[in-house]
Wavefront OBJ file of the C-alpha trace (Angstrom):
o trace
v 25.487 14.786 24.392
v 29.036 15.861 23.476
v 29.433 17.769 20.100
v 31.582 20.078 18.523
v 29.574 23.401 18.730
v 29.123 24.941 21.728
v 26.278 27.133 22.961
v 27.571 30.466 25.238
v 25.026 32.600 27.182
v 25.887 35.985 29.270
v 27.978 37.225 26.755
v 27.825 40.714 27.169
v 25.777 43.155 24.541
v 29.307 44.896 23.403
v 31.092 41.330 22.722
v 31.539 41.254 18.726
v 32.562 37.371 17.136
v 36.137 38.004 16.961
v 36.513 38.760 20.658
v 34.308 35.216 21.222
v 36.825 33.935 19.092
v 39.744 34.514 20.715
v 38.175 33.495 24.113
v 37.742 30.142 23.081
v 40.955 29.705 20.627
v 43.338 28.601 23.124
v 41.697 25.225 23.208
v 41.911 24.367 19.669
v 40.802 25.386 16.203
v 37.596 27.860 16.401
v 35.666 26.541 12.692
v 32.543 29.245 13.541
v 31.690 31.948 15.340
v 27.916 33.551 15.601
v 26.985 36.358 18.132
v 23.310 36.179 17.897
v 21.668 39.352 17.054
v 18.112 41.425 17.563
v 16.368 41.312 14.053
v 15.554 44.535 14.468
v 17.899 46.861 16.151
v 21.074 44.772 15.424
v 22.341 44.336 18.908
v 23.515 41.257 20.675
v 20.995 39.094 22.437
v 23.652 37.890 25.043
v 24.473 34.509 23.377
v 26.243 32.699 20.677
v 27.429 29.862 19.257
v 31.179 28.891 18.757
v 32.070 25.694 16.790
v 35.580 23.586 16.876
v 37.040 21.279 14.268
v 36.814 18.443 16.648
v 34.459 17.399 19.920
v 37.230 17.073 21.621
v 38.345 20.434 21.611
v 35.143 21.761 22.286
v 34.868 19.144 25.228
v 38.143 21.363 26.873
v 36.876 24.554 26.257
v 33.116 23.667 27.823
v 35.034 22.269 30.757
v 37.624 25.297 31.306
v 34.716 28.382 30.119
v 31.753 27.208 31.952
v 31.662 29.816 34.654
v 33.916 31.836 33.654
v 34.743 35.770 33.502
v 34.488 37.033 29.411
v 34.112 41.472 29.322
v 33.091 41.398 32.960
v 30.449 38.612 32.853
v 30.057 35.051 33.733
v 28.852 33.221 30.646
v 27.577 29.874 30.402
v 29.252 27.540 27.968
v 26.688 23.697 27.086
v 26.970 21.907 24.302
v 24.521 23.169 21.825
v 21.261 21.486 20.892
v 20.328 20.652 17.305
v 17.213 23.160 15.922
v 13.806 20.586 15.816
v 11.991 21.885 12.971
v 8.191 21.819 14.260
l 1 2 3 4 5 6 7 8 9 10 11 12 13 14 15 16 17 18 19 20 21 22 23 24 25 26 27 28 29 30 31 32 33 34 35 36 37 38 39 40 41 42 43 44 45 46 47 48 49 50 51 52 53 54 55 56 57 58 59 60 61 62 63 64 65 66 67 68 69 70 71 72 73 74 75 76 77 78 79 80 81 82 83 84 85 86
């Protein structure tokens, strides 16, 4: 199911939101950035989220970032899955 936000795994545990952000950029207009983070020590859990104004933007940048090199790792770029509240 194509959608606008994008789910990106393997980022490495240095990679801050702003760096995500300019990763993606190039193929259109980046609405939302999160690095998830550990609760309790603060550090990155090695995936994010990065949202685009349109599904066709994030459509480009699934297709040209899937499998490809971001701080010396090869993330994993899907379209991201709505939360099911249990």
């Amino acid at each position: 199911m194509e959608t606008n936000k994008l789910f990106v795994g393997g980022l490495s545990w240095g990679l801050e939101w702003q760096e995500v952000k300019d990763a993606f950029k190039e193929f259109g207009e980046v609405a939302h950035v999160k690095v998830i983070k550990d609760r309790e020590t603060g550090k990155s859990r090695g995936f994010g989220f990065v949202e685009f104004t349109s599904v066709e933007e994030a459509v480009k940048a699934k297709e040209a970032m899937d499998g490809a090199e971001l701080d010396g790792r090869t993330i994993k770029v899907d379209y991201a899955q709505e939360k099911v509240e249990a």
